[in-house]
PDB file of N, CA, C and O in Angstrom:
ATOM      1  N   UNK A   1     -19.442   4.386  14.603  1.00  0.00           N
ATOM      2  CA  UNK A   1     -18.774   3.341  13.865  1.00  0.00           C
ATOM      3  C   UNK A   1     -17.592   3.939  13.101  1.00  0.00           C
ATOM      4  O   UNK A   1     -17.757   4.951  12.419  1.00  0.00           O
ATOM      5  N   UNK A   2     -16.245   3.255  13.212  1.00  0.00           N
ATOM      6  CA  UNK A   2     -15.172   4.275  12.607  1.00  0.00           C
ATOM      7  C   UNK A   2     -15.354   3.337  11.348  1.00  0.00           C
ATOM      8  O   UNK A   2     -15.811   2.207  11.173  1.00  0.00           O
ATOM      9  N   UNK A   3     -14.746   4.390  10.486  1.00  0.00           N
ATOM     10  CA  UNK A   3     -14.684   4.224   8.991  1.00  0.00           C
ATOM     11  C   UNK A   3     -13.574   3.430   8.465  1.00  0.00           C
ATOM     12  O   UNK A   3     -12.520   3.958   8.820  1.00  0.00           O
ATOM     13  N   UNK A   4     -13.348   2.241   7.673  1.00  0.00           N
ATOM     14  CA  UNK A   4     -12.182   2.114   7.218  1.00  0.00           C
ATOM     15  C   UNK A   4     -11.501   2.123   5.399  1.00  0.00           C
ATOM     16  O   UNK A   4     -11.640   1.393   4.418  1.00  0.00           O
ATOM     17  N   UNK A   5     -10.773   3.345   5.704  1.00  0.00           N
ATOM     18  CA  UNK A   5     -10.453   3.900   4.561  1.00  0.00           C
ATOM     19  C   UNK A   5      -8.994   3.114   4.309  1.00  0.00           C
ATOM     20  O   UNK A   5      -8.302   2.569   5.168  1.00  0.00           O
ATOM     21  N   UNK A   6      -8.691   3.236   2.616  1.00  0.00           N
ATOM     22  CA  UNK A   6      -7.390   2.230   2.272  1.00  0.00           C
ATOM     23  C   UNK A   6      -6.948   2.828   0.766  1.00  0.00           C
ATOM     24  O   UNK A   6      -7.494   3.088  -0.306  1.00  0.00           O
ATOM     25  N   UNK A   7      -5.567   2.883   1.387  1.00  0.00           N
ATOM     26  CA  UNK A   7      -4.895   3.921   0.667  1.00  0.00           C
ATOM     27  C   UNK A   7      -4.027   2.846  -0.387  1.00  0.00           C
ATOM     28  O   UNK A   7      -3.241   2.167   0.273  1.00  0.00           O
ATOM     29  N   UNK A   8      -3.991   2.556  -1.764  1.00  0.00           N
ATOM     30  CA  UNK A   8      -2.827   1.992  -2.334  1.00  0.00           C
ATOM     31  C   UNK A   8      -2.194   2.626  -3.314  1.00  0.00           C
ATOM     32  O   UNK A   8      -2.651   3.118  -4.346  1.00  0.00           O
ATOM     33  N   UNK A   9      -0.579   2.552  -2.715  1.00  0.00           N
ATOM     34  CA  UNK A   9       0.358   3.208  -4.170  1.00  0.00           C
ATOM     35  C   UNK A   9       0.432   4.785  -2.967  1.00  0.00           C
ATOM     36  O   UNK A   9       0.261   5.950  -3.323  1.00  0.00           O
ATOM     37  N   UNK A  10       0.647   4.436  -1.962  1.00  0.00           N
ATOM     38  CA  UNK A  10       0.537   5.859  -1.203  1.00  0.00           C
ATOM     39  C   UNK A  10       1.773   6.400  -1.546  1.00  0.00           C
ATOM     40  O   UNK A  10       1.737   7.419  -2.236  1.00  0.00           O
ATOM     41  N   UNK A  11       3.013   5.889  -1.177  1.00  0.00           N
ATOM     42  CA  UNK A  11       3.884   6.369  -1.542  1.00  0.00           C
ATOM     43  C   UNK A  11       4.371   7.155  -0.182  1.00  0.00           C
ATOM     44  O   UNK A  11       4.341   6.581   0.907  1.00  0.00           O
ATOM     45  N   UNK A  12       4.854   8.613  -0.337  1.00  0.00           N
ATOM     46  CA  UNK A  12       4.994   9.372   0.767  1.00  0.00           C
ATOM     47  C   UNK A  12       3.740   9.634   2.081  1.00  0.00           C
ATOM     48  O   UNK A  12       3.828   9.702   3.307  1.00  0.00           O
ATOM     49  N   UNK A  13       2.831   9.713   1.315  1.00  0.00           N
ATOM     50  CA  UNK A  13       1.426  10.579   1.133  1.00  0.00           C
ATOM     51  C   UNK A  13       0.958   9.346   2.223  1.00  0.00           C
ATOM     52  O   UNK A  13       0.987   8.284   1.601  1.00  0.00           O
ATOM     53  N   UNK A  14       0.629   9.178   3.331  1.00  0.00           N
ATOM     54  CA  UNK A  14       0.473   7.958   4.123  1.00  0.00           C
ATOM     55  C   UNK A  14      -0.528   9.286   5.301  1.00  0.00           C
ATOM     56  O   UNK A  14       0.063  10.098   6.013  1.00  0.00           O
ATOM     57  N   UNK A  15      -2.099   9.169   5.209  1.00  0.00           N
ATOM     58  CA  UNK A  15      -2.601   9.682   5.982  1.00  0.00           C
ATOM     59  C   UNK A  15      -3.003   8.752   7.431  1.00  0.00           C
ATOM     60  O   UNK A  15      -3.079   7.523   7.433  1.00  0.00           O
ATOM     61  N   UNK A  16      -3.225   9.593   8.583  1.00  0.00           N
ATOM     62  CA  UNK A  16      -2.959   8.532   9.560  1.00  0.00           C
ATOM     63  C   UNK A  16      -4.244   7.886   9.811  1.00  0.00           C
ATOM     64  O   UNK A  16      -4.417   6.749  10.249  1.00  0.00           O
ATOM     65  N   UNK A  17      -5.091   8.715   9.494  1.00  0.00           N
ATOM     66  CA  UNK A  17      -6.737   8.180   9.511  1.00  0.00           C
ATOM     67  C   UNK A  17      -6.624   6.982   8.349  1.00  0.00           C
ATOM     68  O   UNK A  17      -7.698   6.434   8.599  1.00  0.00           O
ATOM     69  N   UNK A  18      -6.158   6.334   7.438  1.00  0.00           N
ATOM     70  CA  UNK A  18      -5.813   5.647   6.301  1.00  0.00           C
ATOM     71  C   UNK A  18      -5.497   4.429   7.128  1.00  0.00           C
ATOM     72  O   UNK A  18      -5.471   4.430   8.359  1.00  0.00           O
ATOM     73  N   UNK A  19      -5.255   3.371   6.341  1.00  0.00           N
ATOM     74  CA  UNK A  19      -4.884   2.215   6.214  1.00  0.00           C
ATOM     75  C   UNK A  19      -3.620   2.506   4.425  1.00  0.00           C
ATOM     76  O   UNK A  19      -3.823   2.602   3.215  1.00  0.00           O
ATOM     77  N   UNK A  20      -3.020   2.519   4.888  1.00  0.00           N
ATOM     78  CA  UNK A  20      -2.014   3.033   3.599  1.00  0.00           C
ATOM     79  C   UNK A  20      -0.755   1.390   3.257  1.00  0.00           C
ATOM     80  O   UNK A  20      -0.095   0.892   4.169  1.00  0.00           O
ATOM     81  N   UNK A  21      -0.727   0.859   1.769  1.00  0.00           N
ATOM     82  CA  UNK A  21      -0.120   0.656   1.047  1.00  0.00           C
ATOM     83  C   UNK A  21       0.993   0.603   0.133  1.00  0.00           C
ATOM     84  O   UNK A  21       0.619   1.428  -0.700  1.00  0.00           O
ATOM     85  N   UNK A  22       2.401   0.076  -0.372  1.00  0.00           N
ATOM     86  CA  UNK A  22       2.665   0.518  -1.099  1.00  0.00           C
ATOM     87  C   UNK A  22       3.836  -0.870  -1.178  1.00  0.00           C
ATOM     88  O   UNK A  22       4.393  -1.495  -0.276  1.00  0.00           O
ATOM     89  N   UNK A  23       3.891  -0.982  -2.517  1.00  0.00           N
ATOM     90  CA  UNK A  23       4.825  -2.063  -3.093  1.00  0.00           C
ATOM     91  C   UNK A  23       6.528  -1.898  -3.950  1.00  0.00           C
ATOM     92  O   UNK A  23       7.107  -2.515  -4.844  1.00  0.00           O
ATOM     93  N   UNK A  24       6.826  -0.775  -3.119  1.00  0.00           N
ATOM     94  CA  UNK A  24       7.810   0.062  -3.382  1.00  0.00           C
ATOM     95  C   UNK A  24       9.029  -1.174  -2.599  1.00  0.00           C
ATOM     96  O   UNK A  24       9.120  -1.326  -1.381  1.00  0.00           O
ATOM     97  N   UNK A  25       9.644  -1.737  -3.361  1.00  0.00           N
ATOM     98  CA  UNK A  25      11.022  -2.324  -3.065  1.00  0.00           C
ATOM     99  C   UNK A  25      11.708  -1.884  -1.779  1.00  0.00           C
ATOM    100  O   UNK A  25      11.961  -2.526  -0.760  1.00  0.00           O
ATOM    101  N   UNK A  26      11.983  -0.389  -2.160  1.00  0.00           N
ATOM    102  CA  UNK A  26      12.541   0.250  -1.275  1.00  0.00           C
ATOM    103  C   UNK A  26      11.786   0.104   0.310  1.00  0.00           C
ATOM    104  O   UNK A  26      12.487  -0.198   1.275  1.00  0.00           O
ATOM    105  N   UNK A  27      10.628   0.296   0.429  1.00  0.00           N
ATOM    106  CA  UNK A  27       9.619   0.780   1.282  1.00  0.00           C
ATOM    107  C   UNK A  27       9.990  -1.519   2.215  1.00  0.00           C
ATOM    108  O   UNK A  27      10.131  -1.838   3.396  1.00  0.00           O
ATOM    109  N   UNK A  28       9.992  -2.005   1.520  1.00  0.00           N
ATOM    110  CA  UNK A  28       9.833  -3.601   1.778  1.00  0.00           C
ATOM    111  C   UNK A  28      11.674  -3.800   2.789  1.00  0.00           C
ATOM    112  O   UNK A  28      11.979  -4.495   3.758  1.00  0.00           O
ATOM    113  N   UNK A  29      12.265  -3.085   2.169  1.00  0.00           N
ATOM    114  CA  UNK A  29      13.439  -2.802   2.454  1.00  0.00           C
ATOM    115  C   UNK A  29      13.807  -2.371   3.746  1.00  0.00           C
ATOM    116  O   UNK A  29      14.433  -2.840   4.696  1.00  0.00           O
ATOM    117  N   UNK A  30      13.159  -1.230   3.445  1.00  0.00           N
ATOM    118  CA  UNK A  30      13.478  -0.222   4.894  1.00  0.00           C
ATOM    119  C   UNK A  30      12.642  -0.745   6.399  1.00  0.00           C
ATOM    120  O   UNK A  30      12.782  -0.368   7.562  1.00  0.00           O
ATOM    121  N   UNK A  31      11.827  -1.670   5.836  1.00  0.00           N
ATOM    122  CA  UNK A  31      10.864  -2.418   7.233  1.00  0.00           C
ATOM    123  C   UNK A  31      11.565  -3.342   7.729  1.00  0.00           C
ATOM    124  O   UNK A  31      11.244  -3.744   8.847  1.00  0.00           O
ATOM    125  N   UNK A  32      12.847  -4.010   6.969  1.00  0.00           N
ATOM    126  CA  UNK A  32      13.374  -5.177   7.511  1.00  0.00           C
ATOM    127  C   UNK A  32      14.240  -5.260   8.799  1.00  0.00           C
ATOM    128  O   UNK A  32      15.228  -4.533   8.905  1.00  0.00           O
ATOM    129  N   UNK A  33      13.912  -6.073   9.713  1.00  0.00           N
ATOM    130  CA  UNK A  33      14.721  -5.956  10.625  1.00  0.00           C
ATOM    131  C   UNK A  33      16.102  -5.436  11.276  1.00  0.00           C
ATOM    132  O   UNK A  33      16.841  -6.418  11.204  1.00  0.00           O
ATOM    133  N   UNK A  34      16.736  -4.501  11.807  1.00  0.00           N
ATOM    134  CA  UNK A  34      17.856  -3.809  11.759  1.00  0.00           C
ATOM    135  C   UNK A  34      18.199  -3.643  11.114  1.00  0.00           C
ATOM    136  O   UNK A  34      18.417  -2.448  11.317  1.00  0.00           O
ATOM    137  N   UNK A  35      18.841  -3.971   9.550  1.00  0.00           N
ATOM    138  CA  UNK A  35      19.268  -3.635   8.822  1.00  0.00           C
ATOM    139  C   UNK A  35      18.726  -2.278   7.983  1.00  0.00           C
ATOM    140  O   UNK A  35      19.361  -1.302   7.583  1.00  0.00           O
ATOM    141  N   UNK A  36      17.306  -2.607   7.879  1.00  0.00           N
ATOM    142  CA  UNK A  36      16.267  -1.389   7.675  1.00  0.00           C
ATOM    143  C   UNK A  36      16.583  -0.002   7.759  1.00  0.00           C
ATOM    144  O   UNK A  36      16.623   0.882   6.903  1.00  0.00           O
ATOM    145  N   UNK A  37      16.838  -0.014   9.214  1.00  0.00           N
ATOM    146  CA  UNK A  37      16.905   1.318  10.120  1.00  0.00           C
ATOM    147  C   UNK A  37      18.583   1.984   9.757  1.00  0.00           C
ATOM    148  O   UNK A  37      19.005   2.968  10.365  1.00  0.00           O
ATOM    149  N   UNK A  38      19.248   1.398   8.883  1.00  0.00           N
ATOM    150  CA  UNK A  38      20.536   1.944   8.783  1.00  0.00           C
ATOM    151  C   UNK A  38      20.760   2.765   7.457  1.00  0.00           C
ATOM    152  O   UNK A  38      21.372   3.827   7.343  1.00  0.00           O
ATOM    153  N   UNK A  39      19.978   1.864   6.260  1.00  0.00           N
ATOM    154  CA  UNK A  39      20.218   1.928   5.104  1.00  0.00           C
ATOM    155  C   UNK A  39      19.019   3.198   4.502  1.00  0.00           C
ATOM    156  O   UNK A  39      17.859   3.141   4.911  1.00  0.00           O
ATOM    157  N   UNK A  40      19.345   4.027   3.759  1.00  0.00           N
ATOM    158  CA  UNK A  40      18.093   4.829   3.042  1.00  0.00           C
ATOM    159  C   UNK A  40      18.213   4.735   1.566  1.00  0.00           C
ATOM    160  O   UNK A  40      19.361   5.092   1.303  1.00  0.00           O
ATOM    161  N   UNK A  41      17.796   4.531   0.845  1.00  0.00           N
ATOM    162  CA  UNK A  41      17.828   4.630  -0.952  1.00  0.00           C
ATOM    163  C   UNK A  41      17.580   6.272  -0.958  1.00  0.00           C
ATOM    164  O   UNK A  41      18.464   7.053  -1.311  1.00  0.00           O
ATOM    165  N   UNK A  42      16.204   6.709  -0.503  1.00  0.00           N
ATOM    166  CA  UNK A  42      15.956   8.222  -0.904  1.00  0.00           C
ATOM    167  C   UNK A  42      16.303   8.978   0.291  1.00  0.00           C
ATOM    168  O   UNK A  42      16.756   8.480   1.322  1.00  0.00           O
ATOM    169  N   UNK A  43      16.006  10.511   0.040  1.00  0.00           N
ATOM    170  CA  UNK A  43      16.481  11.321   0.911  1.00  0.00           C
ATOM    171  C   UNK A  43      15.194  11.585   2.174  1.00  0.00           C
ATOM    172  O   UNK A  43      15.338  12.407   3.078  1.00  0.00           O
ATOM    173  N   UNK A  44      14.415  11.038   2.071  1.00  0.00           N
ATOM    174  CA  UNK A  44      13.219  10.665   3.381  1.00  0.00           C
ATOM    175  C   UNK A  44      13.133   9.325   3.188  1.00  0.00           C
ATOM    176  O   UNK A  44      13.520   8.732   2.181  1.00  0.00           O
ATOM    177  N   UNK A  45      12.433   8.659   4.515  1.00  0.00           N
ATOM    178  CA  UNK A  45      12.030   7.050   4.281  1.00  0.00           C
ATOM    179  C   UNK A  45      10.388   7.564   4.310  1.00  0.00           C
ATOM    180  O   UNK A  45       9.793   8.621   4.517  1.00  0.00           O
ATOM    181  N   UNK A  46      10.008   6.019   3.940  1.00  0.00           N
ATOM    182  CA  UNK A  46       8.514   6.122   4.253  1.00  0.00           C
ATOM    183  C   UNK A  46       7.724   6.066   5.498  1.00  0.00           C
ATOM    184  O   UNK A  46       8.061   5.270   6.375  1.00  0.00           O
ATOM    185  N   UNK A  47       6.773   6.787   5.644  1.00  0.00           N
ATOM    186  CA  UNK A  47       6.174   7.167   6.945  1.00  0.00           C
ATOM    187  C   UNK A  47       5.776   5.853   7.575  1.00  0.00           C
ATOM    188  O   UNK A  47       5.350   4.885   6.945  1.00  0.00           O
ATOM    189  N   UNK A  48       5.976   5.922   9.013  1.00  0.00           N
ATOM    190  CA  UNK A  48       5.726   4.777   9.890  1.00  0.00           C
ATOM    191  C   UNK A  48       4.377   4.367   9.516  1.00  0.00           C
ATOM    192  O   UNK A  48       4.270   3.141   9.482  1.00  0.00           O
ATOM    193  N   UNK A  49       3.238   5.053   9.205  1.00  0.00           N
ATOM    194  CA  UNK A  49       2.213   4.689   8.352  1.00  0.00           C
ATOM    195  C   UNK A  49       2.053   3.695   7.748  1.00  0.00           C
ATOM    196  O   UNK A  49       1.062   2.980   7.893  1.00  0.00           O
ATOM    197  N   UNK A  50       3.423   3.356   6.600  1.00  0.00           N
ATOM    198  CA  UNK A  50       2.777   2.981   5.408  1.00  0.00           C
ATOM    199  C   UNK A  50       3.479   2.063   5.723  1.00  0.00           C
ATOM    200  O   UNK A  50       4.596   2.176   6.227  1.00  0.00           O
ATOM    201  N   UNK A  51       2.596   0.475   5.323  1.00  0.00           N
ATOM    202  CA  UNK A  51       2.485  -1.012   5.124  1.00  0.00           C
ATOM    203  C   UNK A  51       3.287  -0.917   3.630  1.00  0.00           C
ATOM    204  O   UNK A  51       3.136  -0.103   2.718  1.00  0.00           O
ATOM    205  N   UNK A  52       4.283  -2.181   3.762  1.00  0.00           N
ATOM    206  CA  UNK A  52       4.584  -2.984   2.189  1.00  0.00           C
ATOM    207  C   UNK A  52       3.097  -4.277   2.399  1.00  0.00           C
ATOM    208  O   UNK A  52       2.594  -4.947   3.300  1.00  0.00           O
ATOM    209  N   UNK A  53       2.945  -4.078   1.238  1.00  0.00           N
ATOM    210  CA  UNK A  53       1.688  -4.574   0.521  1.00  0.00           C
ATOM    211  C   UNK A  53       1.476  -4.670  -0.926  1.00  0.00           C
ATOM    212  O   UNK A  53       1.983  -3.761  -1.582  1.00  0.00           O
ATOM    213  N   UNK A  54       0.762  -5.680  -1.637  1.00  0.00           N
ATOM    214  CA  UNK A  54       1.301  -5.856  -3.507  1.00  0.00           C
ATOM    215  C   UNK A  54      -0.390  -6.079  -3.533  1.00  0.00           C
ATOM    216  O   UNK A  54      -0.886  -6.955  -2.824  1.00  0.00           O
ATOM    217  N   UNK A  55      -1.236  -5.216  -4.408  1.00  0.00           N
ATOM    218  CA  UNK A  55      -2.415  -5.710  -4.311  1.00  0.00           C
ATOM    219  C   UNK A  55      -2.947  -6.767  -5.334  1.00  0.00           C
ATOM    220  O   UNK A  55      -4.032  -7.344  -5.248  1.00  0.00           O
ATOM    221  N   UNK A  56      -2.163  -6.902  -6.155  1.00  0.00           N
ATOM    222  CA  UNK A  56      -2.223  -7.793  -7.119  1.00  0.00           C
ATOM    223  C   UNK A  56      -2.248  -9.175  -6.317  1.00  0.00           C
ATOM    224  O   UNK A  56      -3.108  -9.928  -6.774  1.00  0.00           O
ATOM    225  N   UNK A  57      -1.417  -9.790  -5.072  1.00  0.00           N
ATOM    226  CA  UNK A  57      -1.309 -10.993  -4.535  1.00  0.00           C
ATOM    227  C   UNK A  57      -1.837 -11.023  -3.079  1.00  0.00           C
ATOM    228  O   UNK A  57      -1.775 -11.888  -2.205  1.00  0.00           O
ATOM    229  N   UNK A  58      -2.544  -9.403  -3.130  1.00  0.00           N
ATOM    230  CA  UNK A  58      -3.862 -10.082  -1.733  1.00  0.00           C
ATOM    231  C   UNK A  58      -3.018  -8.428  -0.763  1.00  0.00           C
ATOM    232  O   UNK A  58      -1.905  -7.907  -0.834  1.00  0.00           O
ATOM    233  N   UNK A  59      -4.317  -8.112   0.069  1.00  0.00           N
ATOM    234  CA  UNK A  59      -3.937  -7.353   0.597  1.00  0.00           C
ATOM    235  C   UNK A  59      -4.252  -7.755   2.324  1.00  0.00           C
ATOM    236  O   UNK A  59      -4.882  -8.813   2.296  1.00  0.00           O
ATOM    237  N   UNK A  60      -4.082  -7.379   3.557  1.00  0.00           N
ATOM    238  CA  UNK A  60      -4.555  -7.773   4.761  1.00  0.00           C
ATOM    239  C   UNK A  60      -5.782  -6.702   5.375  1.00  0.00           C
ATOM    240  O   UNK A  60      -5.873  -5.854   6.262  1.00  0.00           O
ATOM    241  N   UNK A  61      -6.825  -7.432   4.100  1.00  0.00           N
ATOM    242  CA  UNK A  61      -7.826  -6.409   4.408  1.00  0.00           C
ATOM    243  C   UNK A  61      -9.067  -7.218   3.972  1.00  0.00           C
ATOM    244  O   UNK A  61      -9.080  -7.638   2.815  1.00  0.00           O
ATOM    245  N   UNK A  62     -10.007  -7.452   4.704  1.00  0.00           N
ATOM    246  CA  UNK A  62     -11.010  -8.321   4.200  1.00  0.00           C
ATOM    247  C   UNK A  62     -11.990  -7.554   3.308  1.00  0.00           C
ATOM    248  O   UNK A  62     -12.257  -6.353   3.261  1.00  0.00           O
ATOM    249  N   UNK A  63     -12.386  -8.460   2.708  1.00  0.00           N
ATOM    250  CA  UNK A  63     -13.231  -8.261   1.103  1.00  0.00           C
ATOM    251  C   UNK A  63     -14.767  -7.251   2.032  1.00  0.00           C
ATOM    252  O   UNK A  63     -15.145  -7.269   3.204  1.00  0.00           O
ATOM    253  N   UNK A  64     -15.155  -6.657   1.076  1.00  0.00           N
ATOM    254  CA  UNK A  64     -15.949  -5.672   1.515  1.00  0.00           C
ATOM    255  C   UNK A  64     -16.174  -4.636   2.412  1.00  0.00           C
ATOM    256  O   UNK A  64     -16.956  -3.688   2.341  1.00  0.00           O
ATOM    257  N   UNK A  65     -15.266  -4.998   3.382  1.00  0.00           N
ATOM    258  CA  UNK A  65     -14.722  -4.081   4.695  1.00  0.00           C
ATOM    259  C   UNK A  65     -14.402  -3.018   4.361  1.00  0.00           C
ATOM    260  O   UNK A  65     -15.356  -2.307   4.676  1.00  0.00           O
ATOM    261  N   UNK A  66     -13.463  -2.257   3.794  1.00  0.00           N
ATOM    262  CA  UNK A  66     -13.261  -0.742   3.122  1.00  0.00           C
ATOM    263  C   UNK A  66     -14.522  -0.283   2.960  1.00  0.00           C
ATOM    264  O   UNK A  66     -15.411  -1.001   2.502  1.00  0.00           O
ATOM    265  N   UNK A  67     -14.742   1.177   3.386  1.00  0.00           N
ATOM    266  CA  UNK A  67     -15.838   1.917   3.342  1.00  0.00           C
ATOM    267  C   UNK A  67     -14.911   2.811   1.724  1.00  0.00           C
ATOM    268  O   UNK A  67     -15.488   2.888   0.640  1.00  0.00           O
ATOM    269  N   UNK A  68     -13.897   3.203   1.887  1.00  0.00           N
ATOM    270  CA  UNK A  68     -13.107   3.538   0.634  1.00  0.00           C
ATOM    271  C   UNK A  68     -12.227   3.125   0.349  1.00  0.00           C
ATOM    272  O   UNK A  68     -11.698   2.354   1.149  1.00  0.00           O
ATOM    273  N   UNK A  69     -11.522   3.408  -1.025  1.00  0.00           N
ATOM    274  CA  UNK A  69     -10.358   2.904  -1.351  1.00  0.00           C
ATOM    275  C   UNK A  69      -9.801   3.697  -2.468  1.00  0.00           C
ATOM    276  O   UNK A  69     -10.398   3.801  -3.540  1.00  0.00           O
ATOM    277  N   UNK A  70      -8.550   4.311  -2.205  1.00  0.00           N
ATOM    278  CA  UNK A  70      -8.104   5.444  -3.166  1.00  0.00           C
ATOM    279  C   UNK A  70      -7.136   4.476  -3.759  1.00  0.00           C
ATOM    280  O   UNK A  70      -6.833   3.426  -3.194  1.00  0.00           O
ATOM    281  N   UNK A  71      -6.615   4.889  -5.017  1.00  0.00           N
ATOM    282  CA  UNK A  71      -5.279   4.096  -5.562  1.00  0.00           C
ATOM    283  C   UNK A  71      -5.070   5.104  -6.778  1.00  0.00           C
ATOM    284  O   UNK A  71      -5.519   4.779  -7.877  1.00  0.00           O
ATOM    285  N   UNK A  72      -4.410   6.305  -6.622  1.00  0.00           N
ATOM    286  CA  UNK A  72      -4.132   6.945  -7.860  1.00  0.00           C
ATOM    287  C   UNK A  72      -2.796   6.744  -8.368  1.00  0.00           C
ATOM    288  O   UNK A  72      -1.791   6.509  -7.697  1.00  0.00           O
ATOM    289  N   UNK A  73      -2.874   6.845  -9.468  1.00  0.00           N
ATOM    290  CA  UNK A  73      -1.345   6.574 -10.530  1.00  0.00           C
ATOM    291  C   UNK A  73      -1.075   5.051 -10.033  1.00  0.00           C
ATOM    292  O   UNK A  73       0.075   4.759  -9.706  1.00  0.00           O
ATOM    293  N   UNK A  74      -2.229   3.951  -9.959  1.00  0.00           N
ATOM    294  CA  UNK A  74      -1.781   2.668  -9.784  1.00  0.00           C
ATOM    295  C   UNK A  74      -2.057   1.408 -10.551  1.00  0.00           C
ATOM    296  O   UNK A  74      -1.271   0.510 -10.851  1.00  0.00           O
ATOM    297  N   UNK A  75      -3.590   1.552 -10.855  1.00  0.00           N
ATOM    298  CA  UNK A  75      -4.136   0.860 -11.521  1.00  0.00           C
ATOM    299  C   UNK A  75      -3.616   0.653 -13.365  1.00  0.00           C
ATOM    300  O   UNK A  75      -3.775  -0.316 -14.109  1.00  0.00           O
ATOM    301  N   UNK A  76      -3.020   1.899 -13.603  1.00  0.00           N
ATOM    302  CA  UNK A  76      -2.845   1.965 -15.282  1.00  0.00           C
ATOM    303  C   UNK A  76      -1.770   1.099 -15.833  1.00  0.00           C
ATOM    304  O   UNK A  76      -1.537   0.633 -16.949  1.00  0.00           O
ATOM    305  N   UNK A  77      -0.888   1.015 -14.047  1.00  0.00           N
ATOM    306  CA  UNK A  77       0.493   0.352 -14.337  1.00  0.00           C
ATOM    307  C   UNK A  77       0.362  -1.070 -14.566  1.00  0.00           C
ATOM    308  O   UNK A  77       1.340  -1.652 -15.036  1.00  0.00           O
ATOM    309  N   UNK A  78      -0.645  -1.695 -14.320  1.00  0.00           N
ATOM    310  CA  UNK A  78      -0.797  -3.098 -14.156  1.00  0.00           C
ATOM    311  C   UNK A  78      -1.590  -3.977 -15.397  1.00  0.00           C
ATOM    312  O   UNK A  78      -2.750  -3.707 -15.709  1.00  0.00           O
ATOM    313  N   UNK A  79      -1.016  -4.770 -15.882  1.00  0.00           N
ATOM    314  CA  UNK A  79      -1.637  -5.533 -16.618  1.00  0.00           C
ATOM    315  C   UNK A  79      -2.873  -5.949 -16.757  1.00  0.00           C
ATOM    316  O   UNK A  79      -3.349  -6.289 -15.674  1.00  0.00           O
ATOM    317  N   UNK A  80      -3.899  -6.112 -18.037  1.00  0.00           N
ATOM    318  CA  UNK A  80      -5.408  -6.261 -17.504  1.00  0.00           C
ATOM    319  C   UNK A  80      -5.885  -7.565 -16.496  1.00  0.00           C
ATOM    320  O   UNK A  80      -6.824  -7.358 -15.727  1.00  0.00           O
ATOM    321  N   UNK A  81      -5.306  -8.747 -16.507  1.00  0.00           N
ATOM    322  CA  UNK A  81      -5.333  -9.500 -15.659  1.00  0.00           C
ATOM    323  C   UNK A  81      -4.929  -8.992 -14.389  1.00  0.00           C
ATOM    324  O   UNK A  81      -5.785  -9.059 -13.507  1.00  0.00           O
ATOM    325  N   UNK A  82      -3.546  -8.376 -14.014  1.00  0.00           N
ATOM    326  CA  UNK A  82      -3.693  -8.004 -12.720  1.00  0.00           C
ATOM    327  C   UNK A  82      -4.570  -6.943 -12.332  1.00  0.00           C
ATOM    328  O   UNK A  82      -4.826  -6.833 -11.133  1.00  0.00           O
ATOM    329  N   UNK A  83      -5.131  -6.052 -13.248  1.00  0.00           N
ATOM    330  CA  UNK A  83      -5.935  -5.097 -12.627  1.00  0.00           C
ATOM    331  C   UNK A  83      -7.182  -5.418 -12.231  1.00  0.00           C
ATOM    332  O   UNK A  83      -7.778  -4.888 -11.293  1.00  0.00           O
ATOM    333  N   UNK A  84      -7.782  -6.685 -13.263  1.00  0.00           N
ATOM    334  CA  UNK A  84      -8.754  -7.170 -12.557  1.00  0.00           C
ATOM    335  C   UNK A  84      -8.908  -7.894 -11.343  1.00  0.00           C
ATOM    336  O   UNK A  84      -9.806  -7.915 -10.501  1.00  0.00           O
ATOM    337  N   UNK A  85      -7.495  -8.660 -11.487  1.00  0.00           N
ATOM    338  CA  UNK A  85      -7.193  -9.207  -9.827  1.00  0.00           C
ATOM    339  C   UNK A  85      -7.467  -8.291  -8.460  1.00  0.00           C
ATOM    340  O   UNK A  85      -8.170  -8.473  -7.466  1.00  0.00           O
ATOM    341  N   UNK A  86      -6.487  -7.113  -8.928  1.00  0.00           N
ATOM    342  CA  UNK A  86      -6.309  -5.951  -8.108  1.00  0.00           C
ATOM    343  C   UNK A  86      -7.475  -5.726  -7.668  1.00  0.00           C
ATOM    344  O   UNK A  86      -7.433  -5.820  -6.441  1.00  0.00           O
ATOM    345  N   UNK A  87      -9.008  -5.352  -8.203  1.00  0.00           N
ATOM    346  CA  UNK A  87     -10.493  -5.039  -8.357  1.00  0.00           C
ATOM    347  C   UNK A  87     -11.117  -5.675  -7.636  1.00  0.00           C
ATOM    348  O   UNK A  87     -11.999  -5.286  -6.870  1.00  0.00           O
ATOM    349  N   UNK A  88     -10.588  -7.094  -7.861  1.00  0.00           N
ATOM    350  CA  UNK A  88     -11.482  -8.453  -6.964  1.00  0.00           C
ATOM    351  C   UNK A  88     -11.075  -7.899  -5.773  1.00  0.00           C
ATOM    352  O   UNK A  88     -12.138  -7.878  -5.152  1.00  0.00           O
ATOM    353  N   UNK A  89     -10.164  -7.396  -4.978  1.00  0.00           N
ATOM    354  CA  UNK A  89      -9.361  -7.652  -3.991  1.00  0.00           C
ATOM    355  C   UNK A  89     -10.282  -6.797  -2.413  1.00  0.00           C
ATOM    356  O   UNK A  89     -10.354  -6.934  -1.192  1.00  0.00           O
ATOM    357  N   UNK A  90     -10.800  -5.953  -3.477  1.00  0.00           N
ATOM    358  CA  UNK A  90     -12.093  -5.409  -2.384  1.00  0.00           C
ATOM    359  C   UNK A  90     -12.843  -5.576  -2.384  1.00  0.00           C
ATOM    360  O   UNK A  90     -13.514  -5.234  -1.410  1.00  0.00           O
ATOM    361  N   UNK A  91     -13.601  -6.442  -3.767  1.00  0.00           N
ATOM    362  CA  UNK A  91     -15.256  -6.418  -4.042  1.00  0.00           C
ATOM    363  C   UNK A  91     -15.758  -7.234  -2.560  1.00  0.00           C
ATOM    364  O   UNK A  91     -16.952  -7.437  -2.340  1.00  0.00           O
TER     365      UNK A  91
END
C-alpha cells in the first residue's frame, strides 16, 4: 500500500515521494499558461513538484487520506481562525 505523504509551505524543498504545496504568489505565477515559462521573480523557479495550493481555503486532498503531513515555518503565520481552519483540512 503506498503511503501518502503532504508537504505544505514546501517552498524549494519539493520531495518527489511528497505530495508538496505552496501558496507563494510567485510559485501561482510561474504555473500560468505561457506566460509562466518566460518570466522568473527568483534566481531558480519552483520544482515541477510543487502544486500552488492555500490551505486555509481547502487543499486537493481528501480528509483523512494523508498518512503524514509536514508544514514547517507555516502554521505560526496564520491567524488563529485560519490555523484552525488549516487543522480541519486533514482531520
Amino acid at each position: 500500500m503506498t503511503k501518502l505523504y503532504v508537504q505544505y509551505g514546501s517552498g524549494f524543498c519539493a520531495p518527489a515521494d511528497w505530495v508538496n504545496f505552496d501558496a507563494s504568489p510567485t510559485l501561482w505565477f510561474e504555473r500560468l499558461p505561457l506566460i509562466g515559462r518566460l518570466v522568473t521573480k527568483n534566481v531558480n523557479r519552483f520544482p515541477p513538484g510543487c502544486r500552488y495550493g492555500d490551505i486555509v481555503k481547502s487543499l486537493p486532498i481528501a480528509a483523512g487520506t494523508a498518512d503524514a503531513v509536514y508544514a514547517s515555518h507555516v502554521l505560526e503565520h496564520l491567524t488563529r481562525e485560519d490555523f484552525r481552519i488549516a487543522l480541519q483540512t486533514f482531520a
